[in-house]
C-alpha positions, -999 to 999 in steps of 0.1 A, spaced: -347 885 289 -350 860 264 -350 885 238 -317 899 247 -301 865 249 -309 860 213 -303 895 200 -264 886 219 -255 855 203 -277 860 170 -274 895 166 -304 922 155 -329 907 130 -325 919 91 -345 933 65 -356 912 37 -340 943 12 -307 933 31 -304 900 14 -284 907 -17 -259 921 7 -257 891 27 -250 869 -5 -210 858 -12 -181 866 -35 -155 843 -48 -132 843 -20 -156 840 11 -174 813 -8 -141 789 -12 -142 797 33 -177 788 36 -184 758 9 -151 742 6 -141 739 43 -153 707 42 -139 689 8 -102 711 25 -106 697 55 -106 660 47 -70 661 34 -65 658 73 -76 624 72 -78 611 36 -47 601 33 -50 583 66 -80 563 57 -57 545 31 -32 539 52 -51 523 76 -66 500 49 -34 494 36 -17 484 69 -39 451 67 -12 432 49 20 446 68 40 480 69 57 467 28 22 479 15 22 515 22 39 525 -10 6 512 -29 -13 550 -8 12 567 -36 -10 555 -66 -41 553 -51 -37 587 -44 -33 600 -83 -64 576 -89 -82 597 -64 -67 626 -75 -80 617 -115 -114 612 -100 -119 646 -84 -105 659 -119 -137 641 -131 -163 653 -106 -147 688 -109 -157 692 -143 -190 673 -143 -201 694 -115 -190 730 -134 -214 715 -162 -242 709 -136 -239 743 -120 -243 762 -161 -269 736 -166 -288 742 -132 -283 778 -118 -306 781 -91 -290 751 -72 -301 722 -59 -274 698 -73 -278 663 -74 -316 667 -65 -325 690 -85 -305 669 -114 -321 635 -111 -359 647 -101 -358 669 -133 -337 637 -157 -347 606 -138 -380 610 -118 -390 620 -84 -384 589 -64 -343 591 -76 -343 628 -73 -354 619 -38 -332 590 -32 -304 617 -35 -321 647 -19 -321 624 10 -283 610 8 -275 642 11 -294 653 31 -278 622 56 -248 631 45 -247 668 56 -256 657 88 -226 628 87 -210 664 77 -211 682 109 -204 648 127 -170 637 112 -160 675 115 -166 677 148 -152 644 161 -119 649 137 -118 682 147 -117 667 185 -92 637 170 -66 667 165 -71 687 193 -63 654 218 -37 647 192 -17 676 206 -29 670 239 -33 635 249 -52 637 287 -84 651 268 -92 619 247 -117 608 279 -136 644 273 -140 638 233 -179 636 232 -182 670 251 -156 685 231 -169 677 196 -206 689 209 -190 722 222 -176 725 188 -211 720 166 -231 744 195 -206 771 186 -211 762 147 -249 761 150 -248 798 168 -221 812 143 -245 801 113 -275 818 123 -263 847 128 -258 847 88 -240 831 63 -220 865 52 -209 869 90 -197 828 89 -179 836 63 -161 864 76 -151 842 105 -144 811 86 -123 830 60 -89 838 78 -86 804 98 -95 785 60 -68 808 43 -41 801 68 -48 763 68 -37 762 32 -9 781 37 3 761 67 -6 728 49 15 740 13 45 755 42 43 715 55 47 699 18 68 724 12 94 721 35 89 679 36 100 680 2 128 702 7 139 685 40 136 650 22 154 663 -4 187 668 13 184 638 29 173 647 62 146 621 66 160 588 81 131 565 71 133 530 60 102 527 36 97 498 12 107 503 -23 83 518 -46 69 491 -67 83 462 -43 62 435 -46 40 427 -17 24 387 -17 -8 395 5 -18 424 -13 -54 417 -33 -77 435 -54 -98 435 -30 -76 457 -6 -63 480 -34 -97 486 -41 -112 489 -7 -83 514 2 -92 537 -29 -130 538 -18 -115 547 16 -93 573 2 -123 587 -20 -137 597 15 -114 632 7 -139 642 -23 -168 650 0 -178 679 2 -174 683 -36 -208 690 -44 -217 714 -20 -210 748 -43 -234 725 -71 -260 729 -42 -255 761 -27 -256 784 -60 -283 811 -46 -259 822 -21 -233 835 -46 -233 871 -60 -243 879 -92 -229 863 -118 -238 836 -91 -232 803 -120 -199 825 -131 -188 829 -94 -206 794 -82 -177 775 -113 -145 795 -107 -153 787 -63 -153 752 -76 -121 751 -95 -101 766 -71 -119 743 -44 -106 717 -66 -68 729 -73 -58 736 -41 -73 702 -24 -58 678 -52 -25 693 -42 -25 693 -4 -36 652 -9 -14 645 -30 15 661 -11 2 654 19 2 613 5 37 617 -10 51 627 25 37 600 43 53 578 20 87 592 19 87 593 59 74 560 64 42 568 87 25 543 98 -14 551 112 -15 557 151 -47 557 171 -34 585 192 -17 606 165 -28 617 133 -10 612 101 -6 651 95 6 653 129 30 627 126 43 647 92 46 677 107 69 666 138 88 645 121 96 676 97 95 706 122 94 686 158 73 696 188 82 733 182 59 764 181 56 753 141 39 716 150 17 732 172 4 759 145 2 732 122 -19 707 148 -41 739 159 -51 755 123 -59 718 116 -82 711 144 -95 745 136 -104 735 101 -118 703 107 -147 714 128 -151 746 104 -154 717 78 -188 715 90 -200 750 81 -203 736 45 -231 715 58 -246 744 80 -247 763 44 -260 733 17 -282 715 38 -305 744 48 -308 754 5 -315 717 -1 -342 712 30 -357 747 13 -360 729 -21 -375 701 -6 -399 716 10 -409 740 -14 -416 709 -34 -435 698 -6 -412 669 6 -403 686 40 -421 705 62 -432 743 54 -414 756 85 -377 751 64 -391 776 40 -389 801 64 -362 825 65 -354 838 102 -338 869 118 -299 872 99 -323 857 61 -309 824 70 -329 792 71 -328 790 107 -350 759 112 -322 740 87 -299 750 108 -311 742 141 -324 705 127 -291 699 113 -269 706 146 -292 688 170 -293 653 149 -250 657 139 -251 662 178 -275 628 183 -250 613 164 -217 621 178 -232 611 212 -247 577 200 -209 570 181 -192 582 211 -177 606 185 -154 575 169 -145 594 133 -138 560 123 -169 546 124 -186 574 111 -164 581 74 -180 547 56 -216 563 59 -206 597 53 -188 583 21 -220 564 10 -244 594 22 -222 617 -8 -211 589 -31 -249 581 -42 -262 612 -50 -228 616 -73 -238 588 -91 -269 599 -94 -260 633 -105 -242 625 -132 -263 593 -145 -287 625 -147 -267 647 -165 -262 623 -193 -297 616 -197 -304 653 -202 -272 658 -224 -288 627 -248 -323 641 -244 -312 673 -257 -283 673 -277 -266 707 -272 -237 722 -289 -204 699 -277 -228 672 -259 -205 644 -264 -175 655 -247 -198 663 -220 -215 629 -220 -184 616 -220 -175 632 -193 -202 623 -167 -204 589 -183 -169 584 -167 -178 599 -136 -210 581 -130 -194 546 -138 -165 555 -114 -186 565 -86 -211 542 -91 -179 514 -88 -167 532 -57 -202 526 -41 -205 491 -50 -168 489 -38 -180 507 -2 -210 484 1 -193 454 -3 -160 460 15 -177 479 45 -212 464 53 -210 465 86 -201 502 85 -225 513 60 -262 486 62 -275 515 86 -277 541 50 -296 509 35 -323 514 67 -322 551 72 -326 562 34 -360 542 26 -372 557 63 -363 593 49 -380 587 18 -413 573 28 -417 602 52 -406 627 22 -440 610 4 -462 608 36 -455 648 44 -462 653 2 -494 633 8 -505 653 38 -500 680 18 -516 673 -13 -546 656 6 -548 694 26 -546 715 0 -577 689 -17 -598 695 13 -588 736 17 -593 741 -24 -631 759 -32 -648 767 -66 -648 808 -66 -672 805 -86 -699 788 -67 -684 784 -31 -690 817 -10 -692 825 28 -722 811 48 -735 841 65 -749 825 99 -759 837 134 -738 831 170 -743 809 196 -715 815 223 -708 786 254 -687 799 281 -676 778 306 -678 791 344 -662 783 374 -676 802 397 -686 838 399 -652 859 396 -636 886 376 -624 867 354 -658 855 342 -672 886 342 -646 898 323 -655 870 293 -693 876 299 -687 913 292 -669 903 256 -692 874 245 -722 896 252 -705 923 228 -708 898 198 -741 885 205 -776 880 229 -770 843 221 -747 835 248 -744 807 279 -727 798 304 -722 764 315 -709 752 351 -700 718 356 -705 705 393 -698 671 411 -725 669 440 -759 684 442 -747 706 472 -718 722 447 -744 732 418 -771 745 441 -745 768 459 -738 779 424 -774 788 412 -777 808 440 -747 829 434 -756 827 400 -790 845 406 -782 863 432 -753 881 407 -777 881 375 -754 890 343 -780 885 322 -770 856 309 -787 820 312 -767 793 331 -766 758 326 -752 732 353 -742 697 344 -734 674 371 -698 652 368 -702 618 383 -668 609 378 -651 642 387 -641 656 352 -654 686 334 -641 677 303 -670 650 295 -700 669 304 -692 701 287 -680 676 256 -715 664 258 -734 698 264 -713 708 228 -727 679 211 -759 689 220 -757 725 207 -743 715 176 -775 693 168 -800 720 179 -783 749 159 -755 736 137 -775 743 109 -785 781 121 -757 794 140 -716 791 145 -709 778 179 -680 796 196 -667 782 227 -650 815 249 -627 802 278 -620 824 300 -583 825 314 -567 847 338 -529 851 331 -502 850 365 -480 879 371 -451 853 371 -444 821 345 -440 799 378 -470 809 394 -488 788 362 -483 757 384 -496 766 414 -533 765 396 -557 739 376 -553 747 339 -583 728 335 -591 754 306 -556 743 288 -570 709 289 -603 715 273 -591 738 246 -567 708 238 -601 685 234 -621 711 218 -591 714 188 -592 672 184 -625 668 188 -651 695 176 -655 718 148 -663 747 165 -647 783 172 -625 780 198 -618 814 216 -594 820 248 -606 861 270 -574 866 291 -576 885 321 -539 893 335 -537 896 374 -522 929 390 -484 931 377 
């Protein structure tokens, strides 16, 4: 039954051959890995606003030129990030980039930023994707929580059945949110044009007394929250077609085109139509009825929005599995994200990454809000660090043009390194939890490498002079009474050796001398030893009986301990008996080194 539930919503398990068929051309790449740097043109714009409305409604014509600085930024992380994806083709990104330029510790610093950050990912999705959807219909801001963890289940199934299959879904619903969003400036600008927009906004350039540096620059770092997502084709380079770097740069260019002109027009609009931030209403929404009204139009608009803002999240569901891949193949994470499952996805990525973005929408009440500062700082450090990397290894070694690239990330890295700074300072008590969170991630990155490296110094032999012991058998079974089931293990232990007993452990002297009898009377030709339990447990005894056939014949023979267990015809008939020999198997693994050995014996089915 189980089976068939998983064949339904993951579909029938692939062939390993099969995964150069599942990889992705130009155009379904741009769905899958730039869903999320689209998507936050739905609430970039606002984030400024809402800083700006600090000193009064006369600022908002400062979200005009804060906006081009934004937009010159991701002009600059564009085209440092096309160099890092020539210069590192197998992926990886900004991990990949500092471990190999600045050392493990800062390759891990941003393996784990962004690794936080994909999670943040799937979390600001969801609960922007939920902002819209009670946008357009008010009475379900009380069921926000439940809808944005509806909308990351549904992610979580869509992506493992396969990226290739995501990205047929995500493809049309991405496509027709550009061409709403460019119908929206389109027809602002026109309807603007000829005067039809009755706005009083303050004069460009008016002069505004409470306006400080510190706002103008606290607003741009907010506004910068619209370039996440950038890196994410840097990252996820193996699931590209071949040319996958050719592919991987031209994805990234178009990423870039088409979101630096839905901001900017989407920023220009706001202005020209004086909108003003509204808890209940987004700042696209407010555009598009003030432009097309509460018509079949607004409510296209307001759907393929909320519709792209939780498919925002796929970007995540395809980058973070890749990165926790690398990590662990560098022995940072655990093994099982190696491990490719039924549709060649990384399905244990995938299933970490929705259940913690789900922990987190539940423990922020899904507030979007309060999540954008750490998702900002979660992307913003690994940029820096990427590109600090990329112009050590440009200096290091000196290719053919290397100064204009230098030059290049050297204005990157100092801008994003200024934008950090400026998020730190300006939102603290957003952002101290990265400042916890990031050190725990990276001491458990080196305690799993140390677990592994200490395993693998323990496991490690000399062929040359280490080969197999070649020892006799000594086999304990443990008995509790004389039934089938014993029988049954007698019948297999006896098959591998004439060194076998059975040991019964009793808790009066009544209780073992009923025992012997039976025990005798039933003679299996094996010898059976009775311990008496003066505190009711079998565990100790038998622990003790162990330790005492381990000094007698460690030396001679491999002691294999054979529990027999008979197996219920139904999973909830388990509880109705003692799994006493659950229990001891449990010690026997923590305590001895011995063979431990399970004989089933299923009951009539």
């Amino acid at each position: 039954m189980v089976s068939k539930v998983k064949r339904f919503l993951i579909g029938r398990p692939m062939k390993s051959a099969e995964i150069e068929g599942a990889k992705l051309g130009k155009f379904k790449a741009l769905a899958v890995l730039s869903s999320d740097a689209l998507s936050s043109v739905a609430y970039g714009t606002e984030q400024i606003l809402l800083v700006l409305m600090a000193a009064g409604f006369a600022a908002v014509w400062y979200s005009v030129p804060i906006s081009l600085a934004v937009l010159g930024l991701l002009f600059i992380l564009i085209l440092s990030y096309r160099q890092t994806i020539y210069a590192y083709p197998a992926g990886g990104g900004a991990y990949i980039v500092a471990k190999h330029n600045l050392g493990v510790s800062t390759g891990l610093l941003a393996g784990g930023s962004l690794l936080v950050d994909y999670i943040l990912t799937v979390a600001v999705s969801s609960s922007a994707g939920t902002d819209a959807i009670t946008s357009a219909f008010p009475s379900l801001h009380d069921h926000r929580v439940l809808i944005a963890l509806v909308i990351i289940l549904v992610l979580t199934l869509m992506n493992l059945r396969g990226v290739t299959e995501s990205a047929s879904v995500l493809a049309t619903p991405i496509y027709l949110f550009v061409v709403a969003i460019f119908v929206l400036i389109g027809s602002g600008i026109v309807k603007y044009a000829v005067g039809g927009v009755d706005a009083h906004v303050p004069e460009f350039g008016a002069a505004v007394s409470n306006v400080s540096l510190f706002l103008l620059l606290k607003a741009f770092s907010s506004g910068c929250s619209a370039l996440t997502g950038v890196e994410a084709v840097s990252n996820a380079i193996p699931n590209f077609k071949k040319p996958a770097e050719r592919n991987a740069a031209a994805t990234l260019i178009m990423m870039g085109t088409i979101l630096g002109a839905m901001f900017i027009g989407i920023s220009l609009l706001a202005y020209w139509y004086g909108i003003a931030p509204d808890e209940k209403q987004t700042v696209v929404s407010q555009i598009a009825q003030a432009t097309f009204g509460r018509g079949t139009i607004y409510y296209i608009i307001q759907a393929l929005t909320a519709l792209i803002l939780m498919l925002a999240a796929n970007t995540a569901y395809s980058a973070f599995p890749l990165l926790a891949f690398m990590l662990a193949k560098d022995r940072y994470m655990p093994h099982a994200f190696m491990v490719r499952g039924d549709r060649l996805g990384y399905s244990n990525g995938i299933i970490f990454l929705g259940v913690f973005s789900a922990l987190l929408v539940v423990v922020f009440h899904g507030n979007t809000e309060n999540l954008i500062p750490l998702y900002a700082v979660g992307v913003f450090i690994p940029f820096t660090l990427s590109q600090l990397g990329m112009m050590v290894r440009w200096i290091k070694l000196r290719p053919h043009g290397w100064v204009t690239r230098l030059a290049v990330n050297t204005i990157g890295m100092l801008t994003t390194l200024s934008i950090t700074l400026i998020f730190i300072f300006t939102k603290f008590a957003h952002v101290w939890m990265v400042f916890v969170f990031l050190p725990i991630v990276m001491l458990t990155f080196f305690k799993i490498n140390r677990h592994y490296r200490d395993t693998a110094d323990q496991l490690r032999i000399d062929p040359a002079k280490e080969k197999p012991c070649i020892k006799g058998s000594t086999i304990v079974v443990p008995v509790a009474g004389v039934t089938r089931v014993v029988m049954n293990s007698l019948s297999y232990a006896k098959s591998l050796t004439d060194n076998v007993v059975a040991v019964y452990v009793g808790f009066d002297d009544e209780e073992i001398e009923r025992m012997e009898k039976k025990w005798e009377e039933w003679n299996p030709g094996v010898r059976l030893i009775t311990l008496r339990s003066s505190y009711r447990s079998i565990i100790r005894p038998i622990m003790k009986f162990i330790d005492t056939i381990e000094w007698k014949t460690a030396e001679t023979d491999h002691i294999t301990v054979l529990i027999p267990q008979f197996i219920a015809k139904h999973w909830w008939q388990h509880i109705l008996h003692n799994q006493s020999s659950l229990l001891l198997r449990a010690y026997l693994y923590n305590q001895k080194d011995v063979v431990i050995a399970t004989v089933p014996y299923h009951l009539r089915r």
